[in-house]
N, C-alpha and C positions, 0 to 999 in steps of 0.2 A: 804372563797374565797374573801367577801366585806371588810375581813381583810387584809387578804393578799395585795390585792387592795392598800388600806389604808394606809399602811406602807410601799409599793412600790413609794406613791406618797409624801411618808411623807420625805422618804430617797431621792428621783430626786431634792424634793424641797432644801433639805440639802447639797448636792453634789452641787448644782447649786448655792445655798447662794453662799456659800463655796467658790467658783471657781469665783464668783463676785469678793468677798471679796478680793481676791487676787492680783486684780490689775496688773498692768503695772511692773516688775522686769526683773534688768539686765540679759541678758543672755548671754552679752559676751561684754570683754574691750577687743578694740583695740588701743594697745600702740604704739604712730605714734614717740615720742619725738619730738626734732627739740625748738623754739619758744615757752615763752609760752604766744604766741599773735595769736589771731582766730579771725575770726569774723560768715560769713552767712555759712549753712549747706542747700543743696541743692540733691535732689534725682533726678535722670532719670530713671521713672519708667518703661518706655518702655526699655532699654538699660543695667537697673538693677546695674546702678553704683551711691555712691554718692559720692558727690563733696565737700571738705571741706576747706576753703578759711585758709591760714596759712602763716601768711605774707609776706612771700617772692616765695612761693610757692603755689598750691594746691593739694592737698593728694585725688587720687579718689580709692573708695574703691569696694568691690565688696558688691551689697546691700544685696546678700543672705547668702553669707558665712563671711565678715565681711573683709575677706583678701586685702589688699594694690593690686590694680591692675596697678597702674599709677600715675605719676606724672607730675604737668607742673611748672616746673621750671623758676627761671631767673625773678622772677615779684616784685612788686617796691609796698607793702603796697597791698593785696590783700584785695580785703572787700565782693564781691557777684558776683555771677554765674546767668546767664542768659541761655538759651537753645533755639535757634532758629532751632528744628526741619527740617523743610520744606527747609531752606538752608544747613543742617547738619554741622553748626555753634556753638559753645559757644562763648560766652563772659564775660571778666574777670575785674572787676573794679581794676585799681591800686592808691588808696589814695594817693602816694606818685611823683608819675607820670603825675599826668593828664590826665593820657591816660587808652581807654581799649583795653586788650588785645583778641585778634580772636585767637580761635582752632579750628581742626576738630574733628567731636566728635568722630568718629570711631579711627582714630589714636592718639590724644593727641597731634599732631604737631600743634606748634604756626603756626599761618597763619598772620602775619602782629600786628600793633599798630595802635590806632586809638586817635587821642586828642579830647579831652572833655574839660569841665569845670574843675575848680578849687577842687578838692577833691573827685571824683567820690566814691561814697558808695556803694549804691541801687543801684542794675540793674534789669531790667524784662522784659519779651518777650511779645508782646501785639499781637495777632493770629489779630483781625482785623484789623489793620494796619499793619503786616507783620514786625512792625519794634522794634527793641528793644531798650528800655530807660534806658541811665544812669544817676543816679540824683547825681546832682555835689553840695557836701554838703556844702561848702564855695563860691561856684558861685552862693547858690540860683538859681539852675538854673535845668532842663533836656534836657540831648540833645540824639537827636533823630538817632539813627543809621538804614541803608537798609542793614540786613545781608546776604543780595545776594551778595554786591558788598565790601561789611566793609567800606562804608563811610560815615562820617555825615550827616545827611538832614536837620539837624536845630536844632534849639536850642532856649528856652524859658523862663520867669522864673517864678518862684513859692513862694517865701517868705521865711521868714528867719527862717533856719535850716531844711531844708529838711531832712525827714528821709528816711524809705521803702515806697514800692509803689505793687497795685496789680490789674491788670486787671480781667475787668468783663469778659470779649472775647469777649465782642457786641460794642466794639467803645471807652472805659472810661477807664482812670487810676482814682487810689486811692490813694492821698497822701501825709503822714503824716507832718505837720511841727512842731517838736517838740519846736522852739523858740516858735511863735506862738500860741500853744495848738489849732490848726484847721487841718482838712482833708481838701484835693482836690477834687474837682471832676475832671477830664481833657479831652477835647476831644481828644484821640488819633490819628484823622487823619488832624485835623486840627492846631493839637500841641500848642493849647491853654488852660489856667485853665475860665471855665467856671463857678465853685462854687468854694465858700471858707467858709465853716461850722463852729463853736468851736464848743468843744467837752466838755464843763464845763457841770459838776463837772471835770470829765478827766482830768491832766493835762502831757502836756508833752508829748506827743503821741512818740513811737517807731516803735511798729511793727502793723503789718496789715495783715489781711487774708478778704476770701468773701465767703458769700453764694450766689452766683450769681443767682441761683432758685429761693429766694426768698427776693432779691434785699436788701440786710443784710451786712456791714461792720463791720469784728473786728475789737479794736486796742486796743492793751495794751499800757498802759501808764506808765510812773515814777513815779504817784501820788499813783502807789502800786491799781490800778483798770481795769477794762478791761470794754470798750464802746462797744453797740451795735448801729449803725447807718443806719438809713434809706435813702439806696443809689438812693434813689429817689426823696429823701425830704430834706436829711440832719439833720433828727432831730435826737437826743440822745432817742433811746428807753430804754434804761435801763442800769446799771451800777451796777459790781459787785467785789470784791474786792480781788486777786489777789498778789503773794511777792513782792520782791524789784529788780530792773532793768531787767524789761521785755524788750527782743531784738527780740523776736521770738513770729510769732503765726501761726497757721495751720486751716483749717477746713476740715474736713473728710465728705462730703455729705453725703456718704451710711452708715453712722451711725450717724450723724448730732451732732457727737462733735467737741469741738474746742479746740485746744489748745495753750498754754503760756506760754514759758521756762521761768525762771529768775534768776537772778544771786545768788539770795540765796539757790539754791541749790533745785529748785521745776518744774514740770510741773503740772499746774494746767490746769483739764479737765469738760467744761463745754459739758453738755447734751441742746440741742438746742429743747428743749419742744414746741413752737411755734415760729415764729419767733421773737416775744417780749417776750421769759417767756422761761429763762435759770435757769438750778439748777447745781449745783456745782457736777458732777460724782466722783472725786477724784482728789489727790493731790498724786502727785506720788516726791519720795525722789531719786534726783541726787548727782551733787556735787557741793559743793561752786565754784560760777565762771560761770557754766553750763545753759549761760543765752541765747544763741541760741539751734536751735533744728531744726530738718526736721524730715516731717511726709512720710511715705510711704503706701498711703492710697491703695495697694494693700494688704499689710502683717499687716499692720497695727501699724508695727515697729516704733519707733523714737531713732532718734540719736540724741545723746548731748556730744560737744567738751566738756573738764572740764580739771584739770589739777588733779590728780591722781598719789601718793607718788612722787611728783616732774616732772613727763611726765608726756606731752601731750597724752591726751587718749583720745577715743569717744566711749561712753558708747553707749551701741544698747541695746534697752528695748524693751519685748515684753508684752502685755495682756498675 
């Protein structure tokens, strides 16, 4: 029987390697064609759609079964999706425009334009100030939109080359300046940069995620590294080393990884061991190009735009 035992726990161990081992793999391309110009990938986990910026357009999909549910057409250089919830709002940055564009989320109708700064990129919804920021990547600048009413409330600036941006939801944006090589800290409601950090060794900062719980900023950098920063201090707790043109990064709480699409063809996933003491979980293989990504920390799922025998696809990967 203490055999049997034995070999029951030898075989659970083996099956369970095994199924580690395995990793993150495609379970399904969705071929959009169109452009082969993308940029931010954005999920609505309550509403089960994700949103994929495609330069003249956005392509929303359906996040369970993979299928094209909608489009929002007519848009001028699309770069990133914002979701103001509580007004049942999106917002749409167009690079070529100046302006973002307002939908409703339930129907996909445009609801109006709104002018911004000089090249709007990054956009994101900030829950304690209610209002959402688009960072205007040649104005230096973010301007601060009320998605109750879709009109500006102000505008500030930030340094040169502003990238992505990610709220904590207690009052603070986070925000890369890749000219620079420094993070932001920003107060949200008072629409001021309160800190200005480097990120050295880091250079070139792109994308950004948070662990808000334990007051932790990612950012992937161009220097082919990923920063850990202490959103409290500002300091570089540690730095690990990551492919070539990081655009994207995620952190997943309930399993306390993180991750960092880039354009060579990788997502690389770190295990968040304390909050100074990361180890590398895997390195999952995309496509060349495939250097955004959106996490959908229900399924666990990520999507990655990539260009795939000539179309535009977005690979959907699962554990």
């Amino acid at each position: 029987m203490k055999h049997r035992i034995a070999l029951a726990g030898i075989l659970l161990g083996l099956f369970a390697a095994g199924a580690a081992a395995a990793g993150y793999h495609v379970v399904k391309k969705v071929a959009i064609g169109g452009p082969d110009k993308w940029d931010y990938v954005l999920v609505d986990e309550t509403a089960r759609r994700v949103y994929v910026t495609h330069l003249d357009q956005v392509n929303v999909l359906d996040a369970d079964t993979g299928a094209e549910v909608g489009k929002i057409a007519d848009l001028h250089g699309a770069h990133g999706v914002a979701l103001a919830p509580k007004a049942g709002r999106g917002f749409i940055t167009n690079g070529l425009a100046n302006a973002v564009t307002m939908f409703d989320l339930k129907t996909l109708a445009k609801l109006g334009e709104i002018p911004v700064g000089d090249k709007p990129d990054a956009i994101v919804y900030d829950p304690a100030s209610d209002r959402v920021f688009a960072i205007n990547g040649e104005a230096n600048s973010a301007t601060a939109i009320d998605p109750a009413t879709g009109k500006a409330v102000g505008a500030f600036p930030l340094g040169e080359g502003p990238e992505f941006a990610v709220s904590d939801g207690a009052g603070h944006l986070f925000v890369n300046l890749e000219d620079e090589s420094k993070t932001l800290r920003v107060d949200s409601k008072a629409m001021k940069v309160t800190d200005r950090w480097p990120l050295a060794p880091c250079a070139k900062p792109t994308s950004i995620a948070m662990d808000a719980a334990h007051a932790r900023v990612f950012v992937g950098c161009r220097s082919k590294a990923m920063a850990v920063v202490n959103a409290e201090t500002g300091k570089v707790v540690t730095t690990l080393p990551i492919g070539e043109r990081v655009d994207a990064t995620f952190f997943d709480a309930a399993t306390s990884l993180v991750y960092f699409s880039t354009g060579d063809g990788a997502v690389s996933i770190f295990h968040e061991d304390t909050p100074d003491k990361y180890t590398l979980a895997e390195t999952v293989k995309t496509l060349p190009g495939g250097r955004t990504m959106a996490l959908d920390t229900k399924t666990r799922r990520i999507y990655v735009p990539a260009m795939d025998e000539g179309k535009f696809t977005v690979l959907i990967l699962e554990p």
